[in-house]
N, C-alpha and C positions, 0 to 999 in steps of 0.2 A: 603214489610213491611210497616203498616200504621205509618204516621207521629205522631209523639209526642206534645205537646202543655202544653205551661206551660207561667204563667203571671209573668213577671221583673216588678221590680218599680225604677223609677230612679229621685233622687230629686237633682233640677237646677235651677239657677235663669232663670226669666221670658225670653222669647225669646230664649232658646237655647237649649230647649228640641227638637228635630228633628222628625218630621211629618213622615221622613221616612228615617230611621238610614241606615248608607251605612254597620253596621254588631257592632255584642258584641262588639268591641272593640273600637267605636264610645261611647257609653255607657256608657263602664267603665273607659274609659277618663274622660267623662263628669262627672260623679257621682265621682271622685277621686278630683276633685278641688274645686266640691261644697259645701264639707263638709271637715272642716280641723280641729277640735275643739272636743273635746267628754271629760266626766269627769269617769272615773273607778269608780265604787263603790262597796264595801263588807260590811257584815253585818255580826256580830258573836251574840250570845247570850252571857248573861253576868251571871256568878250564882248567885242565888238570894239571898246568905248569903257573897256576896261580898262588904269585907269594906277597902278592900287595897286604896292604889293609883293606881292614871287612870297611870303613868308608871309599876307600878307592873300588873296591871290586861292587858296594853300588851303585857308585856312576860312571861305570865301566860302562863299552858300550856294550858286555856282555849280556848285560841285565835289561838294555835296552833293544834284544831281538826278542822280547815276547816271554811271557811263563809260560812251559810246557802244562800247567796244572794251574786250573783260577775257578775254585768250588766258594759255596756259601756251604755250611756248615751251620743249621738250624741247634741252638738251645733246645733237645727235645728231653723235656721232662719224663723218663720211661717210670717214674714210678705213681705218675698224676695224671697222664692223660692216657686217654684211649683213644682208639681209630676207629672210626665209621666208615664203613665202603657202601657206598651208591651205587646205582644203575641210575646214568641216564638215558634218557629216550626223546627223539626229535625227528623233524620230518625235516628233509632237505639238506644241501650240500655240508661237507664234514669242514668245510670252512674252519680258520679260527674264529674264536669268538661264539660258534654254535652251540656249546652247551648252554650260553647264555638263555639259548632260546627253549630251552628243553622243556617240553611239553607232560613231562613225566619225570619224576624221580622215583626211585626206588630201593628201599636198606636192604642192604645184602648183609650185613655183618656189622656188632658194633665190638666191639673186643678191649680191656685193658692191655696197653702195651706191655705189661711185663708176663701176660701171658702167650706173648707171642714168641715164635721161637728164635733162637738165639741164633747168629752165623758171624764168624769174625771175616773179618778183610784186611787186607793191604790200603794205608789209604798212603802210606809217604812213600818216596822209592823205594823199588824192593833190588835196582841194580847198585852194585857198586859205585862208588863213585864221592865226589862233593858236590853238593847242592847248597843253594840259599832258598830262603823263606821269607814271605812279606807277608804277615798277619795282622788283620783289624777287625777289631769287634764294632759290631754294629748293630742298629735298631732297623729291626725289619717288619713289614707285613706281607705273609704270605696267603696267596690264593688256594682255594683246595688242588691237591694232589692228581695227576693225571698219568698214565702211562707215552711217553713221548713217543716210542716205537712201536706201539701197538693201535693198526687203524680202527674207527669206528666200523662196526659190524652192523649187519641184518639180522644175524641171529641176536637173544638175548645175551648176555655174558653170562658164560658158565663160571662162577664161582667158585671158590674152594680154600676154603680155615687155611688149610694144611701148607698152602703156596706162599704163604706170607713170610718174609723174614726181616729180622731185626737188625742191622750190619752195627757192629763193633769195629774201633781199631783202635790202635797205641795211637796215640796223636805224639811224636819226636821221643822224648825219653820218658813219657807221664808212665806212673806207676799202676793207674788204671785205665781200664782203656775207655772208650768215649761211644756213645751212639752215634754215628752220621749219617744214617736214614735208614729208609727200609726199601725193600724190592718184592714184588708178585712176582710169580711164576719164573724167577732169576730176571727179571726185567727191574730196571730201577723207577724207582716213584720218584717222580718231580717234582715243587710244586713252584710255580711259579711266583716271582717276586714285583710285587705289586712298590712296595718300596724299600729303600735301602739306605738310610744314614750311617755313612761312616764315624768313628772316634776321630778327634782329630790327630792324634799321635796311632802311629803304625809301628808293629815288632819287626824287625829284620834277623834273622840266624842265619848263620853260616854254619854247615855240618856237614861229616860225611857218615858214606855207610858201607861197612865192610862187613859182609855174611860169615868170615872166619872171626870173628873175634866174639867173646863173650857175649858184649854189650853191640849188638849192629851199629845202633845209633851213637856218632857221636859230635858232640855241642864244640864248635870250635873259637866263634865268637858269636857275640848278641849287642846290638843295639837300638835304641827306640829313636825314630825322627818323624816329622811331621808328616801325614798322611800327601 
């Protein structure tokens, strides 16, 4: 049976990315201490003849059909850590759980992140509108990074510096804007979460967003309750 091949990303401070991992579980050691920090965030839409209070409109049932948006948001350090991209290599079904098994690693690339290149995004709504927000910071450990829509191949993975980018966005009104991960080849990096404690207090805002006005963003109310 031909061998499988599929690219990990695994982000570490400088020096301790390994030239040549003695197996996964080198790895995901390494990638589980380098990031400890990540903030939860959900987005719900808000009705547009909505004139309650910001406590009523969240135990509205409005807020109880689901966030349209529920990301983790990793603490990533861009000016202390770097990215190691792998090749792995294995024999047998693309299963989950098969990199565990990988018979071969391979460095393709170790790079500091702030040599990588820069690309901003949208991460809050870009329509019109009022929306609410439920944010909580939390202690995470994550797994190394995988491409979620790209399947494992035969061939080796063709690699390439050039395909990496950095995503930026305003996080609501902040004055600078924030890392929220990176993507290859316009494809986003995952990396899966092994675990995830919440704060026990949670932010809620209330805001809209209007594209003709100066300021898009704008704060209508804010308050903190228990996760």
């Amino acid at each position: 049976m031909d061998a499988l091949h599929s690219p990990c990303f695994v982000l570490a401070p400088a020096g301790e990315l390994p030239l040549e991992p003695a197996g996964w579980e080198e790895l995901t050691q390494l990638q589980a201490r380098s990031i400890s920090a990540a903030e939860r965030l959900r987005m719900f839409r808000v009705p547009q003849d909505w004139s309650g209070s910001l406590d009523a409109l969240i135990d509205s049932a409005g807020v109880s059909e689901g966030p349209f948006c529920d990301a983790l948001v990793p603490a990533i350090g861009v000016d202390s850590l770097h990215l190691g991209v792998y090749e792995l290599r294995w024999r047998g079904g693309a299963e989950a759980g098969a990199c565990r098994q990988a018979e071969a690693i391979r460095c393709l690339d170790r790079v500091p992140l702030r040599d990588v290149a820069n690309e901003a995004c949208w991460f809050y709504p870009t329509e019109d509108g009022t929306y609410l927000s439920w944010s909580n910071r939390c202690d995470v450990r994550l797994e190394p990074g995988h491409l979620p829509d790209r399947p494992p191949t035969q061939a080796p993975v063709d690699y390439r510096h050039d395909r990496l980018r950095l995503l930026w966005s305003l996080m609501a009104d902040d004055e600078a804007m924030t890392c929220v991960g990176l993507t290859y080849n316009r494809r986003r990096i995952e990396w899966p979460v092994a675990l995830e404690n919440g704060r026990p207090i949670a932010a809620w805002t209330w805001f809209s967003v209007d594209s003709r006005a100066e300021r898009p963003y704008r704060e209508i109310s804010r308050c903190q309750r228990p996760r």
